[in-house]
Backbone as a chain_set.jsonl record, in Angstrom:
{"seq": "XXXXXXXXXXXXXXXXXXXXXXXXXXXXXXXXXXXXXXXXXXXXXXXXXXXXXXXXXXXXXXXXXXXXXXXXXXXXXXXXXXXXXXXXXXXXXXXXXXXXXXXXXXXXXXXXXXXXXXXXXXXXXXXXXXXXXXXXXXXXXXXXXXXXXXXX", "coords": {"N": [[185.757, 261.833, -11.531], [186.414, 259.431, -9.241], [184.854, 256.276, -8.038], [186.396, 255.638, -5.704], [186.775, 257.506, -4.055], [184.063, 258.294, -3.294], [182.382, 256.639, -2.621], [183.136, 256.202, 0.3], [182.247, 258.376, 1.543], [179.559, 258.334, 0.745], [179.386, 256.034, 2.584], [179.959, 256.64, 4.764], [177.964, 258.615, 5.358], [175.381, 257.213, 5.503], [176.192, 255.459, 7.807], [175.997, 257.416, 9.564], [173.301, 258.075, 9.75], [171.385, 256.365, 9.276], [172.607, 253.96, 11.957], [174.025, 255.661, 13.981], [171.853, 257.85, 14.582], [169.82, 256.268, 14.181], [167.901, 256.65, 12.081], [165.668, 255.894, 9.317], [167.249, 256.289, 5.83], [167.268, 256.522, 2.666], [169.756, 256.408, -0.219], [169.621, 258.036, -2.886], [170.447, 257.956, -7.253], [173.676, 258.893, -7.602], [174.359, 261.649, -8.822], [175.703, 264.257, -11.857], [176.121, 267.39, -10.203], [174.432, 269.855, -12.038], [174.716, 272.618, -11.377], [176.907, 273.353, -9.707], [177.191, 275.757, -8.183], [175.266, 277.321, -7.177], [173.33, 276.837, -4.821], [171.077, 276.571, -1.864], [169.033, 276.909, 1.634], [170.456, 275.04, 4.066], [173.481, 274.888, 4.005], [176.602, 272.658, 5.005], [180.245, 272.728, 4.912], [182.81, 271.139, 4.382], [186.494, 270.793, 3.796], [189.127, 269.389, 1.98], [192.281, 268.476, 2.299], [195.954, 267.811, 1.067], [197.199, 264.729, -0.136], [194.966, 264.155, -1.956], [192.567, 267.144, -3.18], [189.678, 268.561, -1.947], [186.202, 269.425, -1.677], [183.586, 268.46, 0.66], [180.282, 268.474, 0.986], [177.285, 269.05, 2.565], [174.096, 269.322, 2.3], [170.827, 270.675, 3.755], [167.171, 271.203, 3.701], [165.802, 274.257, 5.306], [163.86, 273.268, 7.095], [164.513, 270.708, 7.163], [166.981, 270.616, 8.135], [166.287, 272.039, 11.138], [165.081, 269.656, 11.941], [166.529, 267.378, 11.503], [168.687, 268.307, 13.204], [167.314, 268.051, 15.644], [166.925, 265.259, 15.941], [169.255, 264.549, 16.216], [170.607, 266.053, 18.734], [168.698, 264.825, 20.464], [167.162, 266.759, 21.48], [164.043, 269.296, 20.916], [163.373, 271.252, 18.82], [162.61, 274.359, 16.653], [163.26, 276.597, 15.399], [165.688, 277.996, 13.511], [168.532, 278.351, 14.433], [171.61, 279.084, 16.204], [172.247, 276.653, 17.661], [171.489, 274.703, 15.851], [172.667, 275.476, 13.706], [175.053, 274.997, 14.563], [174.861, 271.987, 14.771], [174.301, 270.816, 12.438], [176.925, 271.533, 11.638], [178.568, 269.339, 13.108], [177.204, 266.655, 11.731], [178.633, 267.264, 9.487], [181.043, 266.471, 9.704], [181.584, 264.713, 11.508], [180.678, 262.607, 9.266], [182.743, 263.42, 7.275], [184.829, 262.932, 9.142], [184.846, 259.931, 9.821], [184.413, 259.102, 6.736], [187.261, 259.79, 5.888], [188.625, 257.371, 7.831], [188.506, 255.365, 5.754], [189.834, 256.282, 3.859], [192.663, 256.27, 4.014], [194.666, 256.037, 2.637], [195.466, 258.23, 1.366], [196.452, 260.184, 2.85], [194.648, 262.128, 4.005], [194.027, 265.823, 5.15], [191.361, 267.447, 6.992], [189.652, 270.151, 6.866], [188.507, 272.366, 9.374], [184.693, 272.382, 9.87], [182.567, 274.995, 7.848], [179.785, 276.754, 7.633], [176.727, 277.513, 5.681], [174.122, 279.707, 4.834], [170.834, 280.306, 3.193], [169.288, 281.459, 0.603], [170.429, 281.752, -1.859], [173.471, 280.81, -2.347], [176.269, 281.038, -3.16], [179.281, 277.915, -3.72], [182.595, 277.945, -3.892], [183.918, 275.552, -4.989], [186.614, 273.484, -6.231], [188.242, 274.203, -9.1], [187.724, 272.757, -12.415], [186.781, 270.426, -11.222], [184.524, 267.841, -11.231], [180.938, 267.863, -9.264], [179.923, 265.789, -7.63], [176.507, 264.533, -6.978], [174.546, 262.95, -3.999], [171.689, 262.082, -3.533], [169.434, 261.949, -0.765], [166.6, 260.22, 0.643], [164.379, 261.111, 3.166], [162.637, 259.878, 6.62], [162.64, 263.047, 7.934], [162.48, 264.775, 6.121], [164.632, 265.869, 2.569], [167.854, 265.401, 1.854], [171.236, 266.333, 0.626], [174.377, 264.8, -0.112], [177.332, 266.308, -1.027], [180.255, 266.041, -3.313], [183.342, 266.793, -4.244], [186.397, 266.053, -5.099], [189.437, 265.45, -6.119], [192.617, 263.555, -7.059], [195.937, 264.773, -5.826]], "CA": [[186.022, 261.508, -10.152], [186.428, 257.967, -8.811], [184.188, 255.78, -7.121], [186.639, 254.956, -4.809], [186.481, 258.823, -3.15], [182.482, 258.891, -3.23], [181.58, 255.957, -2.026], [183.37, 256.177, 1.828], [181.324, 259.146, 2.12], [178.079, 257.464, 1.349], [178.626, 254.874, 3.763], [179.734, 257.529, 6.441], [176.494, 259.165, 5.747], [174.584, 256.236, 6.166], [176.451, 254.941, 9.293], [175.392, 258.364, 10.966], [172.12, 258.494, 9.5], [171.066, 254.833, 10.288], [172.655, 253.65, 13.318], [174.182, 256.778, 15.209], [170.886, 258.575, 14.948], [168.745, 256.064, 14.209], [167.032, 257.159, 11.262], [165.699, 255.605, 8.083], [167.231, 256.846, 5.013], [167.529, 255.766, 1.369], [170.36, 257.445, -1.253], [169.428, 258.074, -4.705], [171.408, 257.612, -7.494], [174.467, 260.025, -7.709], [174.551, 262.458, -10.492], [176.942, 265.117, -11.819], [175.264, 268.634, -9.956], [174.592, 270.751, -12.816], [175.41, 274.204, -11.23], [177.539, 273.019, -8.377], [177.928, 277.136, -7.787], [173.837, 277.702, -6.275], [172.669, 275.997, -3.345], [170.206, 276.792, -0.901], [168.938, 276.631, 2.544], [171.702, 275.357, 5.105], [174.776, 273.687, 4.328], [178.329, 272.331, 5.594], [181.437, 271.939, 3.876], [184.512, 270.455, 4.663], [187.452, 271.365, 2.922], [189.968, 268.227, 2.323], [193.814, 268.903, 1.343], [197.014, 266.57, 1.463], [197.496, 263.81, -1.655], [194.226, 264.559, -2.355], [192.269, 268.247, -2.249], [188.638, 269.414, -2.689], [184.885, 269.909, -0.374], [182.368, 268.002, 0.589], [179.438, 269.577, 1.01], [176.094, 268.358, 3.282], [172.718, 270.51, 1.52], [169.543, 270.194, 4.016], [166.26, 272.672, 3.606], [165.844, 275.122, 6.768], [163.376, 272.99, 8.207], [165.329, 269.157, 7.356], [168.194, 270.821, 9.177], [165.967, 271.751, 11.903], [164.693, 268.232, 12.374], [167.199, 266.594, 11.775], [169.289, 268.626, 14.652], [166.841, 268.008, 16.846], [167.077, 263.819, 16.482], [170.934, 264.186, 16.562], [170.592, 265.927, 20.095], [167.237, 264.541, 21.225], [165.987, 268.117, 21.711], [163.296, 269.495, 20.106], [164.304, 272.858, 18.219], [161.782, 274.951, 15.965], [163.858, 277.921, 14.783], [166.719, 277.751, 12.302], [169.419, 279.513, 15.393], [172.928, 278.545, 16.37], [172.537, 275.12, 18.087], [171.154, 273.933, 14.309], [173.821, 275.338, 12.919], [176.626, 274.056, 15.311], [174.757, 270.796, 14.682], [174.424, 270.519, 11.19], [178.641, 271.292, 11.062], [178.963, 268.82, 13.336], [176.969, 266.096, 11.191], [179.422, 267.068, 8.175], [182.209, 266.55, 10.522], [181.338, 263.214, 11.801], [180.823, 262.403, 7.999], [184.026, 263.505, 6.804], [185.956, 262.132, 9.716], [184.36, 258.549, 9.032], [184.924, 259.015, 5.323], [188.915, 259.646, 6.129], [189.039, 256.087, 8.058], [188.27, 254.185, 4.062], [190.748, 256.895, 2.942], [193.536, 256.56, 4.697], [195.851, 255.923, 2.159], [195.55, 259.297, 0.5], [196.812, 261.204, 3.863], [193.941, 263.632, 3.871], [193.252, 266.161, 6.238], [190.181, 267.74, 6.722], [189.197, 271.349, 7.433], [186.992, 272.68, 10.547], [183.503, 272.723, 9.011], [181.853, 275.919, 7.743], [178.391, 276.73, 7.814], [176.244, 278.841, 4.9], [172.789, 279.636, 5.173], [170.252, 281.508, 2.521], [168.528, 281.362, -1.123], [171.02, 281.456, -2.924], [174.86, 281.536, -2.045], [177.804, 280.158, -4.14], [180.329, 277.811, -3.037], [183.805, 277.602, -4.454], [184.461, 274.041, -5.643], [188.325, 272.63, -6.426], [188.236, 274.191, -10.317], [187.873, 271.824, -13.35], [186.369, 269.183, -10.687], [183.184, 267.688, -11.037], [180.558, 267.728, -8.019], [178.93, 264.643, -7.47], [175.56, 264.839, -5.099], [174.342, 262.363, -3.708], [170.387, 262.482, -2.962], [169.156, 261.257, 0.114], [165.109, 260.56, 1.466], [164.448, 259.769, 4.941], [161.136, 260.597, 7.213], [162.307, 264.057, 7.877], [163.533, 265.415, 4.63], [165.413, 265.239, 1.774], [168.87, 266.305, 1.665], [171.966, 266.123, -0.004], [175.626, 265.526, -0.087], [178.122, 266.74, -2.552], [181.551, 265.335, -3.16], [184.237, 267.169, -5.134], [187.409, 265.458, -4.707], [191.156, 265.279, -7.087], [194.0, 263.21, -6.661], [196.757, 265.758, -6.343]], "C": [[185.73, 260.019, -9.952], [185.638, 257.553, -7.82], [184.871, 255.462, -5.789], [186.657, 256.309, -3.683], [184.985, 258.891, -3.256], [181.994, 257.77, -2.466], [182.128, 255.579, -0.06], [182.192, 257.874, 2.729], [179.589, 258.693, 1.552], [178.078, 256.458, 2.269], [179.276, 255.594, 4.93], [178.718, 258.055, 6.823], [175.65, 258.077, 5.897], [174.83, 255.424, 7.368], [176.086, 256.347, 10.247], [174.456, 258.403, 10.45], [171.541, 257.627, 10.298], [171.372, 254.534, 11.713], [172.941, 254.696, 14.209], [172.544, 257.284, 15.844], [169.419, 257.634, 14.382], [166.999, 256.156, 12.997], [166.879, 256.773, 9.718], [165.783, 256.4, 7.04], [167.866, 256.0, 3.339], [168.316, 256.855, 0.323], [169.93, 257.06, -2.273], [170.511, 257.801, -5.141], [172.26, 258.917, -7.596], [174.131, 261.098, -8.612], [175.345, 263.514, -10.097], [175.999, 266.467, -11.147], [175.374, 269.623, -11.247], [175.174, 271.727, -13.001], [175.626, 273.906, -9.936], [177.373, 274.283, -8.14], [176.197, 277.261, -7.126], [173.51, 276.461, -5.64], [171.61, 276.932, -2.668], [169.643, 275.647, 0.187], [170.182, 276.152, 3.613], [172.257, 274.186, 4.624], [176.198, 273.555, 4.75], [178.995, 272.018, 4.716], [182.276, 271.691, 5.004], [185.595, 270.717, 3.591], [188.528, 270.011, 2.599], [191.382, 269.078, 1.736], [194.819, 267.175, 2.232], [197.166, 265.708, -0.058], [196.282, 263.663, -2.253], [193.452, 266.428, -1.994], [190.842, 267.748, -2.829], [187.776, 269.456, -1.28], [184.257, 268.86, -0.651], [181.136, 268.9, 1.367], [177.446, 268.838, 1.463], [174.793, 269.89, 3.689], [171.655, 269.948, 2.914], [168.616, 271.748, 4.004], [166.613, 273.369, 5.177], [165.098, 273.628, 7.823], [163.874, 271.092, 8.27], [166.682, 269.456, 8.589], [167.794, 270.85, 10.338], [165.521, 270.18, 13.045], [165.806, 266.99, 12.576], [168.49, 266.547, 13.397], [168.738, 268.212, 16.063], [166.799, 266.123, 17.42], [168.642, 263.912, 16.909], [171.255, 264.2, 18.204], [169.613, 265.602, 20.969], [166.543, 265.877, 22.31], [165.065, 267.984, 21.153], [163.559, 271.364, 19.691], [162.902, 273.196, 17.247], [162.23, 275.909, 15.172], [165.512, 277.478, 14.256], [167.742, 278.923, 13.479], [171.065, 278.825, 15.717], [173.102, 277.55, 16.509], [172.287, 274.577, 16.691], [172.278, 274.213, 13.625], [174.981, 274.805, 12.973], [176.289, 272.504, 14.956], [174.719, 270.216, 13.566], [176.117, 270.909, 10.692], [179.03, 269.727, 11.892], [179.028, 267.168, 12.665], [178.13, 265.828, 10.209], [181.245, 266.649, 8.832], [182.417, 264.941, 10.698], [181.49, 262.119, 10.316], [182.018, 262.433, 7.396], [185.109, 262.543, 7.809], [186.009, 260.339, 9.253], [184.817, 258.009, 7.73], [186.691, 258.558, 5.334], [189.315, 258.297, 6.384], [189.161, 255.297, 6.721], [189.366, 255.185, 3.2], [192.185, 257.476, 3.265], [195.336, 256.841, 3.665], [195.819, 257.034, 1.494], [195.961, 260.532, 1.327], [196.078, 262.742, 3.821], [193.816, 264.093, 5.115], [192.514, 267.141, 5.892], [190.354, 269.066, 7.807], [188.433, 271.658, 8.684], [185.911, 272.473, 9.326], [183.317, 274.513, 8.975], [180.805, 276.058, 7.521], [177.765, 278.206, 6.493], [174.582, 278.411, 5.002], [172.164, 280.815, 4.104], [170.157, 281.169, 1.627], [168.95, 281.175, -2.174], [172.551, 281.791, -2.748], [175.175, 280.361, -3.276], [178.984, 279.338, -3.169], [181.725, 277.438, -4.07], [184.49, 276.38, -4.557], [186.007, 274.34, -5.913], [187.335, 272.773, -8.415], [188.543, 272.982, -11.059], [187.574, 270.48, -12.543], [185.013, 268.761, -10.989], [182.781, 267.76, -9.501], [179.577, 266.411, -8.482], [178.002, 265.015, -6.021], [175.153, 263.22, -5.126], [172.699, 262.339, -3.079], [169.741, 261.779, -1.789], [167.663, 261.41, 0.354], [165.225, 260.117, 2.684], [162.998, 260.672, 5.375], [161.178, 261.952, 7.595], [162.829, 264.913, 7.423], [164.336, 264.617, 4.216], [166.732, 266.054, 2.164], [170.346, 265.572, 0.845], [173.602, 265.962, 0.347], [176.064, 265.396, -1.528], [179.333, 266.425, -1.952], [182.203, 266.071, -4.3], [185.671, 266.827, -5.072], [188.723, 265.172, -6.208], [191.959, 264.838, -6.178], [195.156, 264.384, -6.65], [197.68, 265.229, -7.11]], "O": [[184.788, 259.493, -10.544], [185.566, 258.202, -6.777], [184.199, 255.079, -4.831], [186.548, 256.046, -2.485], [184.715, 260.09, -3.326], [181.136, 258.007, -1.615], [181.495, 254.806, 0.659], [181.728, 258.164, 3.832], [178.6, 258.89, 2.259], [177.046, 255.992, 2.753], [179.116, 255.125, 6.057], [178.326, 258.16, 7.985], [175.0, 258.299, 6.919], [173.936, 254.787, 7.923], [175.933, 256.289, 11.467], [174.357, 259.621, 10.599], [171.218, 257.752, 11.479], [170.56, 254.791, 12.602], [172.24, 254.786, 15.217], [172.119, 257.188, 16.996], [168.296, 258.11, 14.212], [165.799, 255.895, 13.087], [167.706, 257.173, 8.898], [164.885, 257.223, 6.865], [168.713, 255.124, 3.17], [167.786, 257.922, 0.014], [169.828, 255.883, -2.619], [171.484, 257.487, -4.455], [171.657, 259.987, -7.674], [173.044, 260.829, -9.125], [175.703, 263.861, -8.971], [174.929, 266.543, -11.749], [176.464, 270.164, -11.434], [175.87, 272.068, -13.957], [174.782, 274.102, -9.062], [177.36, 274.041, -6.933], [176.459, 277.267, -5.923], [173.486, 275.305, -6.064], [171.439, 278.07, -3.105], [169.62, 274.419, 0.105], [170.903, 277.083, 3.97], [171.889, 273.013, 4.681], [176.883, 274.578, 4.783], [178.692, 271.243, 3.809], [182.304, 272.02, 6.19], [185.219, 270.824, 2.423], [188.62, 269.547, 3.736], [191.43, 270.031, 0.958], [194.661, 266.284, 3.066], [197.234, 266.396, -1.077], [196.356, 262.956, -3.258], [193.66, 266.975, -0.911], [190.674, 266.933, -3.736], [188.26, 269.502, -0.149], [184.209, 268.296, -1.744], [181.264, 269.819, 2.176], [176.671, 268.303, 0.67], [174.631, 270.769, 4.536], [171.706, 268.733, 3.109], [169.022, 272.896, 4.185], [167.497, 273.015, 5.958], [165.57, 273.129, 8.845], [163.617, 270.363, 9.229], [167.122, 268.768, 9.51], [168.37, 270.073, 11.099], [165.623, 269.872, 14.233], [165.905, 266.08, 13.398], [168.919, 265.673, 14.151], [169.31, 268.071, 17.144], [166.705, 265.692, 18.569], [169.088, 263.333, 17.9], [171.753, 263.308, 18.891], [169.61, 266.013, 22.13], [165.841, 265.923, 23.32], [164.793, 266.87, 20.708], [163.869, 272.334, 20.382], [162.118, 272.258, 17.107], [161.577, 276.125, 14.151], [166.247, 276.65, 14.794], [167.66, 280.143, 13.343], [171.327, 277.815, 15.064], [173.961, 277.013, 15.809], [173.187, 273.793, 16.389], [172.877, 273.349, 12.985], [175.734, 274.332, 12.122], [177.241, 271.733, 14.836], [175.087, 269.042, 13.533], [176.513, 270.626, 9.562], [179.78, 268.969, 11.277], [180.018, 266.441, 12.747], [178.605, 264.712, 10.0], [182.316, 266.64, 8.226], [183.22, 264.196, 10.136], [182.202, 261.116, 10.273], [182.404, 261.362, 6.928], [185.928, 261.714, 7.413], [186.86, 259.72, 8.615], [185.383, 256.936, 7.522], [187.227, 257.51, 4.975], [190.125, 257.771, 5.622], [190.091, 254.49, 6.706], [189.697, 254.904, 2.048], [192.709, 258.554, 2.985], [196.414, 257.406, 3.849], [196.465, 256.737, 0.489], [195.916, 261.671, 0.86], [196.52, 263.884, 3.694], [193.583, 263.377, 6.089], [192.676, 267.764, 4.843], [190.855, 269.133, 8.929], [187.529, 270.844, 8.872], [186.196, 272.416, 8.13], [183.798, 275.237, 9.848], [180.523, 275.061, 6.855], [178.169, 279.366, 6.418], [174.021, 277.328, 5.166], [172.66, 281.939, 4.022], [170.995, 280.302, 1.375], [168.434, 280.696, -3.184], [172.92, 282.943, -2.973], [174.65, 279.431, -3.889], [179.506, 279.84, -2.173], [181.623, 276.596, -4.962], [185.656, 276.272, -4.178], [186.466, 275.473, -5.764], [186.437, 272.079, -8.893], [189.391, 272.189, -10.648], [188.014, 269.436, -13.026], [184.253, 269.728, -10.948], [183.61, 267.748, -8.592], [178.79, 266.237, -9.412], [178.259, 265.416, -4.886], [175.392, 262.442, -6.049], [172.665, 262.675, -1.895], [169.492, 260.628, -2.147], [167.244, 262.567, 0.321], [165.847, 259.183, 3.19], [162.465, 261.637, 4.828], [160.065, 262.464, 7.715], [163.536, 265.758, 7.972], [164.776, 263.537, 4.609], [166.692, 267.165, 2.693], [170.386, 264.377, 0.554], [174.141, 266.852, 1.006], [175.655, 264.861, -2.558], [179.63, 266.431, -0.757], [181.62, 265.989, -5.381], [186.239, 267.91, -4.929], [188.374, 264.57, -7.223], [192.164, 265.242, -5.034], [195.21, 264.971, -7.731], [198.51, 265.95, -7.664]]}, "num_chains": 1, "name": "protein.A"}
């Protein structure tokens, strides 16, 4: 996979991390995900299709998702319940749309988000793709995105 599909979604996630919401965060370096197929705790995909297909995919624990939902809408939230979840699609949303602007020339469009939650689910990657994650720290949690992306 090409740097030139991975790196509009690190600097979408760092234009909503940083300035939208305000919040210091530092990415690690990439690497290939071993077993793209297990995840845990709560994450968003996005689906892409058009002259390119595949997911991206935005990992946070129960309680990073919590926190982090709660700077996005300047609530304060405690329980892992719908508004966290509507808010953590909307994150991957904002992310992906952003991403699209640096990738215009590849006429992608992008899925609703979907939301999975729990210990151990599977998600169905774009076969024979790699997943690239992307590791992120910031003051309240770590979390992750994943990028699986083909030229068609």
């Amino acid at each position: 996979m090409k740097a030139k599909f991975i790196n509009p979604f690190i600097n979408a996630s760092q234009r909503l991390f940083q300035e939208y919401m305000k919040l210091d965060v530092h990415a690690g370096k990439p690497f290939l995900l071993a077993d793209p197929r297990n995840l845990k705790g709560v994450s968003a995909i996005i689906g892409l299709a058009g002259e390119t297909t595949g997911a991206v995919v935005l990992t946070f624990s129960r309680e990073t998702a919590i926190e982090m939902v709660s700077r996005l809408e300047g609530k304060k939230y405690v329980a892992l319940g719908a508004e966290i979840l509507d808010g953590v699609g909307e994150m991957i949303n904002i992310i992906a749309g952003n991403a699209k602007k640096d990738l215009q020339d590849y006429k992608i469009v992008i899925s609703l988000p979907g939301i999975i939650t729990g210990n151990d689910y599977k998600i169905n990657w774009p076969q024979g793709v790699p997943v690239i994650s992307i590791p992120y720290e910031s003051e309240l949690g770590p979390f992750a995105i994943n990028v699986s992306i083909k030229e068609s």
